[in-house]
Steps between C-alpha positions, in 0.01 A plus 500: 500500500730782356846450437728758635790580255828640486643639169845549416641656218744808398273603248235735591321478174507057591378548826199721420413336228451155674399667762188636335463156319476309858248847613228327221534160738291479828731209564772699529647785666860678492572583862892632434720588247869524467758608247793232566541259743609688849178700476279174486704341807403819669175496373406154626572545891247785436220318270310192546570360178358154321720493169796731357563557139824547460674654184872311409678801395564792762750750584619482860363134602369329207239208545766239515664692807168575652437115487796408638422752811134373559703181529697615740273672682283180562230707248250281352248696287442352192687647204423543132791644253397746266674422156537558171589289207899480545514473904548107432797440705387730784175279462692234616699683754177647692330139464798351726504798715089425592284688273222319448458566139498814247276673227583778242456815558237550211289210662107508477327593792310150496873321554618758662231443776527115480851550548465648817215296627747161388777608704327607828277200516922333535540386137759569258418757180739440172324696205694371195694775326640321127834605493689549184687175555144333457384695259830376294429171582170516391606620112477281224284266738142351322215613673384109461681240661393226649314546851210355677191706445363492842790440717553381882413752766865663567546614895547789688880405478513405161276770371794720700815325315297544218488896562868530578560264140290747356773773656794311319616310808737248521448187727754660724357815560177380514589254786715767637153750507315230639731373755501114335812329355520461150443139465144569653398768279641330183267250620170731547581654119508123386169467616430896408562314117313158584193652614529750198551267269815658350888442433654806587454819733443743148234257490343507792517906546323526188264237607398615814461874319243331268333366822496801653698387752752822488 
């Protein structure tokens, strides 16, 4: 099975570059591209397409808008944001709009395939991106603390809080992302922490980056 796939992005240098990163995959193979978000409207009623990756920041109908519009339009290819380090609150945005996750630009072609292959099998895709926020939070923090050394299996769900922690998320937007109130996900982190066998969320990002887990 090859997926078919749509990529979006202002940048011509961007899109040939991934482009001839997903051209090394056999999984994979780009079908369409666009420059901003009317072209890859137009684009779809002409292309069979499996996933879209979709770049945040674009003149005429950036990825936000050209969420929105899918929306709309009763659209319901699967999306994935192409970001960069400082898109964190149009992370968010796209995330409540229905993307179903987002990678950096200078992703590997091993993720980058994954990625794709995670979102059009109908799950969700959050590649954590440490923010500046976490990287302040993480100064002047020991690098041993007290933490179980071969903690409880985290879930899909948890393993995904524990991505959009790793982003510098509050409870709020996290449920907000997710579509949960915030008394459930404070409860998931709690048990993010339990299972990690930390106190805090500084903790358990720089836990779960020993394990490998981000």
């Amino acid at each position: 099975m090859i997926v078919r796939v749509m990529l979006v992005d202002d940048q011509t240098l961007v899109r040939e570059g991934i482009k001839s990163l997903l051209s090394l995959s056999e999984k994979i193979q780009v079908v369409a591209e666009a420059g901003d978000g009317e072209q890859a409207i137009s684009q779809l009623v002409e292309n069979d397409i499996d996933v879209m990756l979709l770049d945040i920041r674009m003149p005429r109908m950036n990825g936000i808008q050209t969420l929105q519009a899918l929306s709309e339009q009763g659209i319901t290819v699967p999306v994935i944001m192409l970001t960069t380090f400082d898109d964190h609150e149009l992370i968010l945005q796209a995330l409540q709009k229905g993307a179903k996750g987002y990678l950096l630009k200078d992703v590997s072609l091993e993720t980058l395939v994954e990625g794709i292959e995670t979102v059009y099998k109908g799950n969700t895709l959050i590649q954590p991106a440490i923010t500046e926020r976490v990287v302040q939070s993480l100064k002047g923090v020991s690098s041993e603390f007290e933490s179980f050394s071969e903690p409880e299996k985290l879930s899909e769900k948890e393993l995904e809080i524990l991505r959009l922690m790793a982003s510098g998320c509050s409870n709020r937007e996290i449920a907000e992302a997710m579509f949960k109130s915030e008394g459930t996900i404070k409860n998931q982190v709690s048990s993010v922490l339990a299972k990690l066998g930390v106190r805090d969320r500084t903790r358990a990002v720089l836990k779960a980056i020993d394990l490998g887990l981000l």
